[in-house]
C-alpha positions in Angstrom: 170.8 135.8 65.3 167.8 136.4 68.0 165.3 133.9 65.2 168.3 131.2 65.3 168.8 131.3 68.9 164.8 131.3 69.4 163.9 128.5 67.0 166.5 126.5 68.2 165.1 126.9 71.2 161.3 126.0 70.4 162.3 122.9 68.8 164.3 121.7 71.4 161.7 122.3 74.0 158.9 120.7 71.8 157.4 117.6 73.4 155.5 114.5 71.5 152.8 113.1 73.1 152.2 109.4 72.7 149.2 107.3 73.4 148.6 106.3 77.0 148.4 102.5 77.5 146.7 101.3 80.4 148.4 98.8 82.6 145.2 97.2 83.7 142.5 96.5 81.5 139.2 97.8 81.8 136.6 95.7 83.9 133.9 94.4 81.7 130.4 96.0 81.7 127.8 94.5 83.6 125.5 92.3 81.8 121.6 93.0 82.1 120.1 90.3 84.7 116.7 89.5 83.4 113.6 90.7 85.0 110.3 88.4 84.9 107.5 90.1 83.5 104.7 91.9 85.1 101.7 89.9 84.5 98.4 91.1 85.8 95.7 88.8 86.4 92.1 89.4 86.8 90.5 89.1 89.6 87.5 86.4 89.9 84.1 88.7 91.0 81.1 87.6 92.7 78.5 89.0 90.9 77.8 92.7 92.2 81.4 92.2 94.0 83.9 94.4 95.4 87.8 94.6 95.7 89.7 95.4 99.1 93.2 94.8 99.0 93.1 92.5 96.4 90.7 90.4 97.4 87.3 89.6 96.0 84.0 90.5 97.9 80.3 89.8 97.9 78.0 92.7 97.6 77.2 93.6 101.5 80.1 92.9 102.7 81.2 96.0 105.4 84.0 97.0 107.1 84.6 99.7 109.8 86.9 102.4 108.6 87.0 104.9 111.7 85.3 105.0 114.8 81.4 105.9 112.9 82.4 104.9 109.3 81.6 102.2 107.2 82.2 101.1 103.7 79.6 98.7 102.4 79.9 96.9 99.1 76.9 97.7 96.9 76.1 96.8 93.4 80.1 96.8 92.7 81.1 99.6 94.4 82.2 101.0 97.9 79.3 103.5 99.9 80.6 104.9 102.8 78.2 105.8 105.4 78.3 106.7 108.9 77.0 104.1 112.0 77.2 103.8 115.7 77.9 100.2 114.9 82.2 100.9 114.6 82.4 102.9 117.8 84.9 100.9 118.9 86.9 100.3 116.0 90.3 101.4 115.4 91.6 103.3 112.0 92.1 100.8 109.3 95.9 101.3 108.2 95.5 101.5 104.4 99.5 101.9 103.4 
């Protein structure tokens, strides 16, 4: 008698689950904006030249970097060296 009574109660307790339907439909996936390419473009040299910044320089050209250093542009590269001729200049902000 206890299995009747017991089954009978697990079948009328059992629950069906169904599919959930949304209401509102999903919002659509953002689309991909396209990007221009990166193109890199060389830079036109003096012969012997440097680049600051991304501009071109002749070989000698100099700038003060602190308040007794200089960079000079020789034979295509920068050569710092030390000078009483920047004693007055400021820091150059290279960010």
């Amino acid at each position: 008698m206890r299995f009747i009574l017991l089954a009978g109660l697990i079948s009328a307790t059992t629950a069906h689950a169904q599919p959930i339907t949304p209401s509102v439909p999903p919002p659509p996936l953002p689309t991909a904006t396209p990007v221009a390419p990166i193109v890199v473009m060389p830079l036109p040299l003096p012969p012997q030249g440097c680049v600051w910044a991304s501009r071109a320089f002749s070989d000698g050209a100099a700038f003060c970097v602190a308040a007794s250093t200089q960079i000079v542009c020789k034979a295509g590269k920068w050569d710092a060296a030390a000078t009483e001729a920047c004693r007055a200049a400021a820091p150059i902000d290279a960010r």
